[in-house]
C-alpha positions as CSV (number, residue, x, y, z in Angstrom):
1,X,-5.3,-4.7,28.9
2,X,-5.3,-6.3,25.6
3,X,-2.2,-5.1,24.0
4,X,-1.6,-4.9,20.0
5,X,0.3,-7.7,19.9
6,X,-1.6,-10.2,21.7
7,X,-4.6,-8.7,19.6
8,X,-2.6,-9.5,16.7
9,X,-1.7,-13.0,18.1
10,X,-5.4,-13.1,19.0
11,X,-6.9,-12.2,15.3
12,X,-4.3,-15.6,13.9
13,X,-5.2,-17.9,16.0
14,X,-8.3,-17.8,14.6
15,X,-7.2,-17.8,11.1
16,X,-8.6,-14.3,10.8
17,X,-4.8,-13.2,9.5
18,X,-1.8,-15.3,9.1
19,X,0.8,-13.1,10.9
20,X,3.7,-13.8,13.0
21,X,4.6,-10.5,14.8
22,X,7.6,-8.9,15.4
23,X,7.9,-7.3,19.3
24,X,8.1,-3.6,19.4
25,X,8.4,-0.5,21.6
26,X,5.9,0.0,24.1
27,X,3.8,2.8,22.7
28,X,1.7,5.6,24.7
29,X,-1.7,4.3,24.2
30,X,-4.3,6.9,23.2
31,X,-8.1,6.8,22.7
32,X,-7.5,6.0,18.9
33,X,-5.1,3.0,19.8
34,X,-7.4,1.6,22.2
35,X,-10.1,2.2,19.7
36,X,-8.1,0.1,17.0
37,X,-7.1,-2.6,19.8
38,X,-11.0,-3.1,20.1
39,X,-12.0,-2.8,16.7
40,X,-9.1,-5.2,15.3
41,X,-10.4,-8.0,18.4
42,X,-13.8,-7.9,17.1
43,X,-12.9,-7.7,12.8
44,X,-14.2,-11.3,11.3
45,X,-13.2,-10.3,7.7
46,X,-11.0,-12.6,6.1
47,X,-7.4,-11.5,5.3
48,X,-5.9,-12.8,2.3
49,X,-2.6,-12.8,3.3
50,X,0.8,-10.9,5.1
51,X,4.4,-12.1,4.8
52,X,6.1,-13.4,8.2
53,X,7.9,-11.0,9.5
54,X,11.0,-11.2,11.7
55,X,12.6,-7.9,11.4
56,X,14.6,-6.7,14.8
57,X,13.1,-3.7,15.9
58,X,16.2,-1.7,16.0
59,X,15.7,-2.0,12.1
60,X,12.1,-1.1,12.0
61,X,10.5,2.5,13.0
62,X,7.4,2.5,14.2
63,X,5.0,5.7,13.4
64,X,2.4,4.2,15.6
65,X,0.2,1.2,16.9
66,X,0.4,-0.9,13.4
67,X,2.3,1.6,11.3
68,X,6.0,1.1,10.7
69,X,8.8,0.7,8.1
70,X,12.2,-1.3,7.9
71,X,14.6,-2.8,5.7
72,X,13.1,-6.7,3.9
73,X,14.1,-9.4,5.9
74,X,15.7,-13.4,4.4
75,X,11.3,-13.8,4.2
76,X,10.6,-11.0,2.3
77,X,13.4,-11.2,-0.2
78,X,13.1,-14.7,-1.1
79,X,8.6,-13.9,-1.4
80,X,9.4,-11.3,-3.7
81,X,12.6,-12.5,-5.9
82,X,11.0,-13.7,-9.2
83,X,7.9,-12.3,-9.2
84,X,8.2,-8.1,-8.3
85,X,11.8,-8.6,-8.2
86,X,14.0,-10.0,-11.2
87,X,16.3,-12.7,-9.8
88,X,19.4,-10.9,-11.8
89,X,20.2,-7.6,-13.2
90,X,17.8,-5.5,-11.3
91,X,19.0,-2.1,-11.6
92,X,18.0,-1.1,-7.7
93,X,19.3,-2.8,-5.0
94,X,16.9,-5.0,-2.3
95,X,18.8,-2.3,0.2
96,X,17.3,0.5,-1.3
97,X,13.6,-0.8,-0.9
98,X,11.6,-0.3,2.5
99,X,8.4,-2.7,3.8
100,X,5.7,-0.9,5.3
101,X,3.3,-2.3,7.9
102,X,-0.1,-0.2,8.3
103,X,-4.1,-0.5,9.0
104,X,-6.8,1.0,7.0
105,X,-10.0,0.9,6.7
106,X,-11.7,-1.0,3.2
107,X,-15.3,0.0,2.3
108,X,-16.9,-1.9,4.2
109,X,-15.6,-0.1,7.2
110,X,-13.5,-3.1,8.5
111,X,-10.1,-2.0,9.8
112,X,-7.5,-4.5,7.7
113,X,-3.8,-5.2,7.5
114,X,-1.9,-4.0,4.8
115,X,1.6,-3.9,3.4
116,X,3.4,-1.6,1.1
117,X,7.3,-1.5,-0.3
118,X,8.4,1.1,-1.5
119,X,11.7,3.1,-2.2
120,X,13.2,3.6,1.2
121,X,13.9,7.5,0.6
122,X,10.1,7.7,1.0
123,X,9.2,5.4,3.6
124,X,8.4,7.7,6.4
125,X,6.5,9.8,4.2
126,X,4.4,7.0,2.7
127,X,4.4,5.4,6.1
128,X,3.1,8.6,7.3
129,X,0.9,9.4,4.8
130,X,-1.5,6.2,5.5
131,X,-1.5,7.1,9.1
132,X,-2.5,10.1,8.5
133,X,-5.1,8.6,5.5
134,X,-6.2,5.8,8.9
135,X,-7.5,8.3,11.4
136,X,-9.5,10.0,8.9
137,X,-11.0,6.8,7.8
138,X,-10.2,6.5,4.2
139,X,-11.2,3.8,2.9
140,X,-8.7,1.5,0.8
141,X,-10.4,-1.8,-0.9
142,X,-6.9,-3.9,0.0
143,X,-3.1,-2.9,0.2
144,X,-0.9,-6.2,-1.1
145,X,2.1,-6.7,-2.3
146,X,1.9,-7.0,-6.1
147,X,3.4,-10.3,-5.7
148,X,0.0,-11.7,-4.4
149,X,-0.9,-10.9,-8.0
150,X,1.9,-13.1,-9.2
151,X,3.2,-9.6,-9.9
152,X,0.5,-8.8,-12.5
153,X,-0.8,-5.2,-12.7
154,X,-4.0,-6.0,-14.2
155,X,-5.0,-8.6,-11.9
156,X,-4.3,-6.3,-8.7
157,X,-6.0,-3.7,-10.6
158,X,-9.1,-5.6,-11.0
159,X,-8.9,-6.3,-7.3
160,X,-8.7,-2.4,-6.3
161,X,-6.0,-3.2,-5.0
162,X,-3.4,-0.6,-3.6
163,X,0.1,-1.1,-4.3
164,X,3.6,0.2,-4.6
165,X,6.9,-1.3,-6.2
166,X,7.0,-3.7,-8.8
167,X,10.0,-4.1,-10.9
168,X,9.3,-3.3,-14.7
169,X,11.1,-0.6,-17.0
170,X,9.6,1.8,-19.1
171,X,8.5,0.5,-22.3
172,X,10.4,0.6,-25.3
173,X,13.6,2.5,-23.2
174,X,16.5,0.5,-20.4
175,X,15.4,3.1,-17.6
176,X,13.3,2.1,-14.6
177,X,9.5,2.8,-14.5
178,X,8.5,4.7,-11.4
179,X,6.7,1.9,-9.4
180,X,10.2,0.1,-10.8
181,X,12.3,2.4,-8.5
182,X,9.5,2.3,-5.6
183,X,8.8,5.5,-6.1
184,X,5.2,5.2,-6.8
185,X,1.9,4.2,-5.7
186,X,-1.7,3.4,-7.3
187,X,-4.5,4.1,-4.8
188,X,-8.0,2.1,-5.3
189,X,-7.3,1.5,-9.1
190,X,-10.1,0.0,-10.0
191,X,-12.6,3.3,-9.1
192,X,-9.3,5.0,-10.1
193,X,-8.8,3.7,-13.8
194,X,-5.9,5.2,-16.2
195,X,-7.3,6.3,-19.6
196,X,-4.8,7.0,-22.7
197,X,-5.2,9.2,-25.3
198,X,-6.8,6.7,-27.7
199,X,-9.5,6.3,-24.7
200,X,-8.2,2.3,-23.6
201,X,-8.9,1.9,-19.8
202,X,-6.8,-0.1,-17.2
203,X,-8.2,-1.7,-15.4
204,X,-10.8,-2.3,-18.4
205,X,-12.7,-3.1,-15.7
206,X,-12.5,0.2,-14.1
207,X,-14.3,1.3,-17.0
208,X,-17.7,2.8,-14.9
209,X,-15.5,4.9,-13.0
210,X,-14.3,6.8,-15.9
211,X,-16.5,9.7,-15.9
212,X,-15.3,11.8,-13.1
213,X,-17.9,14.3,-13.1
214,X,-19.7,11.2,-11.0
215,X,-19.2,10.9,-7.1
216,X,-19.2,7.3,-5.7
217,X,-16.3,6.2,-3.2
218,X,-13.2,6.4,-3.6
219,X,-13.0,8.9,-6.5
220,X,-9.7,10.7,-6.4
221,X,-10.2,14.4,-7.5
222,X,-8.3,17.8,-5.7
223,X,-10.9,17.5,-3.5
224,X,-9.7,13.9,-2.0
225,X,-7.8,13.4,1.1
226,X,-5.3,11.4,-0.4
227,X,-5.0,13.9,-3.1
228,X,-4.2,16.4,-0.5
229,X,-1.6,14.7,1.6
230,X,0.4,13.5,-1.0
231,X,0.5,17.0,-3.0
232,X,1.3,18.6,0.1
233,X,4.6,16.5,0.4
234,X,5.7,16.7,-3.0
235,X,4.1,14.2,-4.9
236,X,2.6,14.4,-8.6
237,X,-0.6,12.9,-9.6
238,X,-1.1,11.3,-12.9
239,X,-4.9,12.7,-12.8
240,X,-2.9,16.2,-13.7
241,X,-1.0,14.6,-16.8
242,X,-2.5,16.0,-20.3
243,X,-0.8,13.0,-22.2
244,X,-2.7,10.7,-20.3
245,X,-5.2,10.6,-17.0
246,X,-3.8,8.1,-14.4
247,X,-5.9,8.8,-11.4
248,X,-4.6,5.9,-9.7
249,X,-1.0,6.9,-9.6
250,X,1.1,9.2,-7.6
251,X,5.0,9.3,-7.9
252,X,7.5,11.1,-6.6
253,X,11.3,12.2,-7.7
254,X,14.2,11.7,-5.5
């Protein structure tokens, strides 16, 4: 039997995705495992990219087949220090970020790899979250690291691209920004947009997606699965603000 690693080993070998993996525990394999195993052997779409990872697995928790979370490794720190991460006077410590490992589906119905950090209080959760968001087939255009974006919202925005941390503060204050503290996530942006009071869209690209009364793909509303699973574990969604509407974002206190 094809296992998931060798399928992973498989899938780089020809230069479908740039991935050295880790070992890890030997999993019960279900019908939906076996069904990813297959789906991932036979996936031609092109991945743009996925740090080289080295993390022990007695640092790593695994949820399932291709879903787990761990400290950053010596790679990770040195991909993101300077571009999501400020090289000095960060006010959150590297140790108190998590990297996530998952699948999803994109729109296309291919199932991709894609990687997350976020604030290691909610890593399970998050972790869980897009496990949970997998076996129902959501779709998710790509899930980067902001740092493939040379750490530029707009850009990953454009992209619909999902992602997590990225160091900023809030504007015009010295306190951190929620994706600053890894404690919140944009989901499809670009079908997703954030609209201000003054009516300015980001992405301006995301600009056809702004009337909600619409349905297309992807449209995050109280009636969206990811909507659901991250209210129902304590998260707030900026699509709820009256200052603003950030239908992209979700955060979370801790």
């Amino acid at each position: 039997m094809i296992t998931f690693k060798n399928t992973l080993k498989i899938i780089a070998a020809i230069s479908v995705f740039s991935l050295v993996s880790c070992s890890k525990p030997d999993m019960p394999k279900t019908e939906n495992s076996l069904s990813i195993e297959t789906n991932l052997q036979e996936q031609t779409t092109q991945q743009e990219h996925t740090a080289k990872e080295d993390i022990p697995d007695k640092e790593r928790t695994y949820i399932a087949d291709g879903f787990s979370f761990g400290p950053l490794n010596e790679t990770m720190i040195k991909r993101i220090t300077g571009v999501s991460y400020p090289k000095t006077g960060a006010k959150i410590s590297l140790d108190n970020l998590s990297y996530i490992r998952l699948l999803h589906y994109d729109f296309e119905g291919n199932i991709r790899q894609g990687e997350l950090i976020i604030n290691k209080a909610l890593a399970k959760e998050v972790t869980e979250i897009f496990y949970k968001l997998f076996l129902e087939k959501y779709p998710l255009a790509s899930v980067r690291l902001i740092d493939d974006f040379d750490a530029d919202d707009e850009a990953s925005m454009n992209a619909n691209n999902t992602s997590a941390f990225n160091y900023r503060l809030i504007s015009g204050s010295n306190k951190l920004s929620k994706h600053g503290s890894g404690t919140a996530i944009d989901i499809n942006p670009l079908y997703n947009p954030c609209i201000n009071k003054s009516g300015n869209v980001e992405p301006a690209s995301g600009k056809p997606y702004t009337d909600r009364s619409k349905t297309f793909a992807g449209k995050i509303d109280k009636n969206d699965l990811a909507y659901k699973l991250f209210k129902e574990a304590g998260w707030t969604w900026g699509g709820n603000w009256s200052s603003l509407k950030d239908y992209q974002h979700f955060e979370k206190d801790i």
